[in-house]
TORMAR-147063 format. One line per field, with one value per residue: z negated, y negated, x of N, C-alpha, C in turn; residue number from 1; residue in three letters. Coordinates in Angstrom, 2 decimals. Each point is the difference from the previous one (the first is absolute). Layout:
% TORMAR-147063
n.w	Z / ...
n.v	Y / ...
n.u	X / ...
ca.w	Z / ...
ca.v	Y / ...
ca.u	X / ...
c.w	Z / ...
c.v	Y / ...
c.u	X / ...
i	NUM / ...
aa	ALA / ...
***
This chain:
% TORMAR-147063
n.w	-119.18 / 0.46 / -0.83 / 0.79 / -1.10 / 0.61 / -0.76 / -1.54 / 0.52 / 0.66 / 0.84 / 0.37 / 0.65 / 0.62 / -0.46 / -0.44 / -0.73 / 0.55 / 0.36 / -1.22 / 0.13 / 0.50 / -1.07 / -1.11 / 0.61 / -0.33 / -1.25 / -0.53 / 0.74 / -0.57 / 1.60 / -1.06 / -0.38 / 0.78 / 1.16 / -0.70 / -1.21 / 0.96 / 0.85 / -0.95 / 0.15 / 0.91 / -0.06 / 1.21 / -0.78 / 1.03 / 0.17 / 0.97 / 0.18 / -1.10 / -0.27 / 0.80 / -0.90 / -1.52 / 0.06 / 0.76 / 0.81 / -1.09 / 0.32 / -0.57 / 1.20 / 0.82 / -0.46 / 0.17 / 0.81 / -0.02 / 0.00 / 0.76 / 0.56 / 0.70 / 0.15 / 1.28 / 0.05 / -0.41 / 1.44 / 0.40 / -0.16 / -0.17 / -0.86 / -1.01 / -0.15 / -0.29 / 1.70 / -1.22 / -0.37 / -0.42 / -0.79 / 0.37 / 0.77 / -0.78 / -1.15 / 0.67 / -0.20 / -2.00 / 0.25 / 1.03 / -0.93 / -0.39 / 0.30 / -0.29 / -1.67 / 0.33 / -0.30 / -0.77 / -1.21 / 0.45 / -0.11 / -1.26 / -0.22 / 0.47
n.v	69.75 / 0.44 / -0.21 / -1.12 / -0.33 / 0.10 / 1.24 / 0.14 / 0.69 / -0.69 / 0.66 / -0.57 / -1.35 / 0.97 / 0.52 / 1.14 / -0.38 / -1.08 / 0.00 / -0.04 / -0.13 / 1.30 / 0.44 / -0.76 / 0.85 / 0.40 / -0.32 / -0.52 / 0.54 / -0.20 / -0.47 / -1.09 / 1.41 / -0.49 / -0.02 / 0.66 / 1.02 / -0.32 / 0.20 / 1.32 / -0.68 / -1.46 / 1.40 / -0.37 / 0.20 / 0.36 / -0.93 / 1.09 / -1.83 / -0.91 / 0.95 / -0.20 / -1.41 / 0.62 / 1.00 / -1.03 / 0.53 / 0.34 / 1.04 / -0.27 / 0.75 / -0.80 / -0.64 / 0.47 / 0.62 / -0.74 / -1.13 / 0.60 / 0.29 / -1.48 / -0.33 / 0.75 / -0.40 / -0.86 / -0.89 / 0.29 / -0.78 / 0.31 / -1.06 / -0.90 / -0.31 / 1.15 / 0.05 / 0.95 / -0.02 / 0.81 / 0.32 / 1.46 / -0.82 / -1.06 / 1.12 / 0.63 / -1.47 / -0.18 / 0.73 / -0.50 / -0.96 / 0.57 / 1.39 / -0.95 / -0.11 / 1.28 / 0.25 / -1.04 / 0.46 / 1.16 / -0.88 / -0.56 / 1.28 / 0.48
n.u	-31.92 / 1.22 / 1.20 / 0.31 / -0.19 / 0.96 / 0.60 / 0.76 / 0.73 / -0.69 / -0.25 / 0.68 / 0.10 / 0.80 / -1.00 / 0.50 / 0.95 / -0.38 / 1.35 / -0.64 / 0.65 / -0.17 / -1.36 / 0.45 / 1.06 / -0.76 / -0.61 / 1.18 / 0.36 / -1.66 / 0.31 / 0.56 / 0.61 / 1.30 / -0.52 / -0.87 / 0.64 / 0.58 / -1.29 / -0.14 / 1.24 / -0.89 / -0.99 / 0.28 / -1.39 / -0.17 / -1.04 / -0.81 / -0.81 / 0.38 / -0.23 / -1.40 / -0.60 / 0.09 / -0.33 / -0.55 / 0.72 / -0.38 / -0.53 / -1.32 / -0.24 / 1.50 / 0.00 / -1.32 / 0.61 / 1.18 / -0.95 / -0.96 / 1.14 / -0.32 / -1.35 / 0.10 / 1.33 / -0.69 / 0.64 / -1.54 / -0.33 / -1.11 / 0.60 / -0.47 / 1.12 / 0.07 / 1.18 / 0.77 / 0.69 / -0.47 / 0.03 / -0.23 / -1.46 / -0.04 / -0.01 / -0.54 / -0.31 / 0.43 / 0.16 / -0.63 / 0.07 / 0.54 / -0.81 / -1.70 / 0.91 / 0.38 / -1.40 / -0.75 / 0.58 / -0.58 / -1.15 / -0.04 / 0.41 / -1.52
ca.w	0.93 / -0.19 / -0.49 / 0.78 / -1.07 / -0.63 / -1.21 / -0.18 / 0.30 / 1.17 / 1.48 / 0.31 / 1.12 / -0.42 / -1.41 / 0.04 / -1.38 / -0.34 / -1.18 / 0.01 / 1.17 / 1.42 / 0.26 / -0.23 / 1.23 / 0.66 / 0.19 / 0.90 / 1.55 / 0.68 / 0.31 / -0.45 / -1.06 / -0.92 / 0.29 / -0.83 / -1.17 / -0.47 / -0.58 / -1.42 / -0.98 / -0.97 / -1.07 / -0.19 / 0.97 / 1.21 / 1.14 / 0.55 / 0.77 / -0.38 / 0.51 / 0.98 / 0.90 / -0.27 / 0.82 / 1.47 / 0.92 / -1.00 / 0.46 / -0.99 / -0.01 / -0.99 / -1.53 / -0.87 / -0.09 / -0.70 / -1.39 / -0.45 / -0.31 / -1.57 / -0.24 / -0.69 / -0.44 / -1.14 / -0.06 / 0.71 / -0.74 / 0.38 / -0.60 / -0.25 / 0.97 / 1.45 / -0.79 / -0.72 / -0.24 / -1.35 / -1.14 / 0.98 / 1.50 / -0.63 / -0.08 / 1.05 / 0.90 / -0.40 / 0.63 / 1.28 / 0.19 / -0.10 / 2.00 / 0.75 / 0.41 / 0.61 / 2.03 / 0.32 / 0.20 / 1.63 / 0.99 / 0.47 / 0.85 / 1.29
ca.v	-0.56 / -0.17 / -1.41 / 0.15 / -0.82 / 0.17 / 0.11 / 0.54 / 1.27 / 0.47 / -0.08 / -1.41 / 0.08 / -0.07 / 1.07 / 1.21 / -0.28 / -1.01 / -0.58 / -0.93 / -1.30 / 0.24 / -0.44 / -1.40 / -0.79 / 0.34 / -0.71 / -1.32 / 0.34 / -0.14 / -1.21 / -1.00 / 0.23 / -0.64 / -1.30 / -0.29 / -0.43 / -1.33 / -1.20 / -0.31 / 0.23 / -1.10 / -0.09 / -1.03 / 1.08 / -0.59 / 1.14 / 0.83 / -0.59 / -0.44 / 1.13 / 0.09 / -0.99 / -0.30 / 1.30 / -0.48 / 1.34 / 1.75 / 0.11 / -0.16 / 1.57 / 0.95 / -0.45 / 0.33 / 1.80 / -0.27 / -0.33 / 1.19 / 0.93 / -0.72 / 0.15 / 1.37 / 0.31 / -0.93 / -1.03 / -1.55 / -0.13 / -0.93 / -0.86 / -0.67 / -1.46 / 0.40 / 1.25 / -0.63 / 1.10 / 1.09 / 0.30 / 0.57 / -1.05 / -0.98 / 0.88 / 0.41 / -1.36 / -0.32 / 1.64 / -0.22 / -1.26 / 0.50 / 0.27 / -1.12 / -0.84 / 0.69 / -0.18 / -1.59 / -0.23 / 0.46 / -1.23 / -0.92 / 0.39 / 0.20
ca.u	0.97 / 1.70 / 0.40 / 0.88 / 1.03 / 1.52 / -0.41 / 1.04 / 0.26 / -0.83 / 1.50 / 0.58 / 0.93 / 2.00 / 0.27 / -1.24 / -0.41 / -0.31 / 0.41 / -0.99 / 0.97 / -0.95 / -0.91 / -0.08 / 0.06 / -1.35 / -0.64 / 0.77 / 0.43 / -1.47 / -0.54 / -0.55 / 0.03 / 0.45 / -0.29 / -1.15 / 0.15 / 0.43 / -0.80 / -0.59 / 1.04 / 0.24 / -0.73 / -1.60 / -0.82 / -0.64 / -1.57 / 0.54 / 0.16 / 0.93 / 1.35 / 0.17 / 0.68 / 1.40 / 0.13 / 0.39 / -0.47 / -0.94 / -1.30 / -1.01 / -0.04 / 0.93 / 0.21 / -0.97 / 0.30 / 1.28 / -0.13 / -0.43 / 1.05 / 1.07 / -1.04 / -0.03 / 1.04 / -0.54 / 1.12 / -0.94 / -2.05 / -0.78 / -0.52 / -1.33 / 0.30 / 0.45 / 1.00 / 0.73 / 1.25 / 0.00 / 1.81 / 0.52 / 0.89 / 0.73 / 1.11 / 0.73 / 0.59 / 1.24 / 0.92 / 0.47 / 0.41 / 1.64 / 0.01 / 0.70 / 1.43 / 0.64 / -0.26 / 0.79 / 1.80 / 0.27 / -0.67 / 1.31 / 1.20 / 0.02
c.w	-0.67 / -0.07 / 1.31 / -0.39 / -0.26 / -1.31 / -0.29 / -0.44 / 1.25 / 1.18 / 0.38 / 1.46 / -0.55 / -1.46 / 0.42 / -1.44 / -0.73 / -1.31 / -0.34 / 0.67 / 1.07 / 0.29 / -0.06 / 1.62 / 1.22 / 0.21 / 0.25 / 0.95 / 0.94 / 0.45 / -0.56 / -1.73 / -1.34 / 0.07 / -0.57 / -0.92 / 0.23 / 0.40 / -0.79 / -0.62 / -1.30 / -0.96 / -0.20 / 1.53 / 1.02 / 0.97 / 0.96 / 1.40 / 0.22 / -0.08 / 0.94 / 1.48 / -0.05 / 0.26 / 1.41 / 1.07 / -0.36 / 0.90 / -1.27 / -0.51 / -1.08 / -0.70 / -0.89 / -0.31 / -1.04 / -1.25 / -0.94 / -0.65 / -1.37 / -1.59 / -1.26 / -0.24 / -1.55 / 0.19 / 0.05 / -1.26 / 1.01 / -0.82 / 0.30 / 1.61 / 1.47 / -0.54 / -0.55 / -0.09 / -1.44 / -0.78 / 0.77 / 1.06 / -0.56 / 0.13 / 1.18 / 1.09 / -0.48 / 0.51 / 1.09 / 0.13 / 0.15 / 1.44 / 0.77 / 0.10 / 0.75 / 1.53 / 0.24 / 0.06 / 1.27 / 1.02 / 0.15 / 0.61 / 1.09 / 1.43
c.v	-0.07 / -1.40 / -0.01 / -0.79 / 0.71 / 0.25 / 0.68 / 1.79 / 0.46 / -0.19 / -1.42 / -0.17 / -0.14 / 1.15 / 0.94 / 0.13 / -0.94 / -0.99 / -1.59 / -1.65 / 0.01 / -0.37 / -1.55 / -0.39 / 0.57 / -0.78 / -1.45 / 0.29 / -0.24 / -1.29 / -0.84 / 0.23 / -1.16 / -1.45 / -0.49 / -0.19 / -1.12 / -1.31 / 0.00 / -0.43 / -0.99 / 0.06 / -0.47 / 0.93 / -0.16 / 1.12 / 0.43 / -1.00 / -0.27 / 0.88 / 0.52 / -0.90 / -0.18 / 1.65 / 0.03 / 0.94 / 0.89 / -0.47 / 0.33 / 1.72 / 0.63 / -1.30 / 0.33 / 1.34 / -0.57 / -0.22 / 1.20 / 1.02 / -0.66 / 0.18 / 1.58 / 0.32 / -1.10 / -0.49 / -1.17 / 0.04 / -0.95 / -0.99 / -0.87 / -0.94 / 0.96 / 1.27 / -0.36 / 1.47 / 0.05 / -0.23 / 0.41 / -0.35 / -0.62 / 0.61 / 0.32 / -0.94 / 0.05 / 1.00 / -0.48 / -1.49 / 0.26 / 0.07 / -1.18 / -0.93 / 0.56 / -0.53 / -1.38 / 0.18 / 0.79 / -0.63 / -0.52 / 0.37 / 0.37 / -1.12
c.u	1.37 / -0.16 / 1.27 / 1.28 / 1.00 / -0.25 / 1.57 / -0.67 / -0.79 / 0.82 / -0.65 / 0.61 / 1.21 / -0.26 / -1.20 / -0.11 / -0.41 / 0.55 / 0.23 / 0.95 / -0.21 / -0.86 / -0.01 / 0.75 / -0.43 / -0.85 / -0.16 / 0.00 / -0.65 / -0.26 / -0.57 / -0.39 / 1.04 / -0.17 / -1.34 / 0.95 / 1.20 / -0.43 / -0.54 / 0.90 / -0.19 / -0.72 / -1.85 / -0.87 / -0.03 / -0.70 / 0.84 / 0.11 / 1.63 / 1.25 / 0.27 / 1.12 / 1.43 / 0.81 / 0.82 / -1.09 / -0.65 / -1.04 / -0.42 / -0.37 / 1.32 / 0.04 / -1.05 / 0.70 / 1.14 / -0.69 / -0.93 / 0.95 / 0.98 / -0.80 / 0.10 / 1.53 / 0.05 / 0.95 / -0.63 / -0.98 / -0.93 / -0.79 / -1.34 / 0.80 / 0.60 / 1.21 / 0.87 / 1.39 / -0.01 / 1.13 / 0.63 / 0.82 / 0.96 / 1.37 / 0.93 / -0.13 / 0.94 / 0.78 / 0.15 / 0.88 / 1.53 / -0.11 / 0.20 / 0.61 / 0.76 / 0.08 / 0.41 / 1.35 / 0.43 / -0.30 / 1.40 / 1.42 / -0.01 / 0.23
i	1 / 2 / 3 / 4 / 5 / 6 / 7 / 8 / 9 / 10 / 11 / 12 / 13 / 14 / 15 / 16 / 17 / 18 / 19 / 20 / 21 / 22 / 23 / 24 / 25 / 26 / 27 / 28 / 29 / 30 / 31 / 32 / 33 / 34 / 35 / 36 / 37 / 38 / 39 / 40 / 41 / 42 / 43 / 44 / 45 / 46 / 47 / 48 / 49 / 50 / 51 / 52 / 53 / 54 / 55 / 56 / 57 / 58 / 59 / 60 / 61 / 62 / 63 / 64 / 65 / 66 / 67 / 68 / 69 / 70 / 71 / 72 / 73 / 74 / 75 / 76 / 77 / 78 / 79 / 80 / 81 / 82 / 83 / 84 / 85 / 86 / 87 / 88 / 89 / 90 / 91 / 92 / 93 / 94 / 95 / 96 / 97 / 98 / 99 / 100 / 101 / 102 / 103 / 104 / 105 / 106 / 107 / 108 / 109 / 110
aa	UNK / UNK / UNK / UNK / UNK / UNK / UNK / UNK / UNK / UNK / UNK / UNK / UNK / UNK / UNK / UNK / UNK / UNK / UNK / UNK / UNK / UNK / UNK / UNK / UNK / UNK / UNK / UNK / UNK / UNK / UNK / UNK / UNK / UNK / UNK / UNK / UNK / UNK / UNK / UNK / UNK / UNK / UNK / UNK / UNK / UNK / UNK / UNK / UNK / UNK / UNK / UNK / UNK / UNK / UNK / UNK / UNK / UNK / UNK / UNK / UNK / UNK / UNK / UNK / UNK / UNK / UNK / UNK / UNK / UNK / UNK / UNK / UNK / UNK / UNK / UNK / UNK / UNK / UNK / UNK / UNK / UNK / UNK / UNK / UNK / UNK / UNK / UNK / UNK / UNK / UNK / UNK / UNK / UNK / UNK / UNK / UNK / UNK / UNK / UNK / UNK / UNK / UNK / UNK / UNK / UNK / UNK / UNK / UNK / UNK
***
């Protein structure tokens, strides 16, 4: 079976070359994709109940598919206490925190 994971050099949505920013926003791009790793943000595991609740609207179907894909992009783990965000995740939360001061300081001028 194809991996349907956004991968860098594989065509991508928005790249036929898949270069690899593409894919990473690619694979963000996926309903409920960033919204898992930043309820992983604080660090502490949580079952697929509990992310769920805190998820909001995911139907259970695509968040098993998101976290599967986070899973296999090694941004997620699945720990002894539940899911957790990798070095990796971690990493690229710190990369996005700049973004969303951004967006607050635009909140506010709008």
């Amino acid at each position: 079976m194809t991996s349907r994971l956004p991968l860098p050099g594989k065509t991508v949505r928005g790249s036929a070359t898949g270069r690899p920013v593409m894919a990473l926003l690619d694979l963000l791009g996926r309903r409920g994709s960033l919204r898992l790793l930043w309820e992983l943000r604080d660090g502490h595991p949580q079952s697929f109940r509990q992310l769920g609740t805190h998820a909001g609207e995911m139907s259970p179907s695509v968040m098993n598919d998101r976290l599967k894909e986070l899973r296999e992009a090694r941004l997620v783990e699945l720990g002894t206490g539940g899911y957790l965000l990798t070095d990796s995740g971690r990493s690229l939360l710190q990369k996005l925190k700049p973004l969303h001061q951004w967006a607050e300081d635009w909140a506010r001028q709008s």
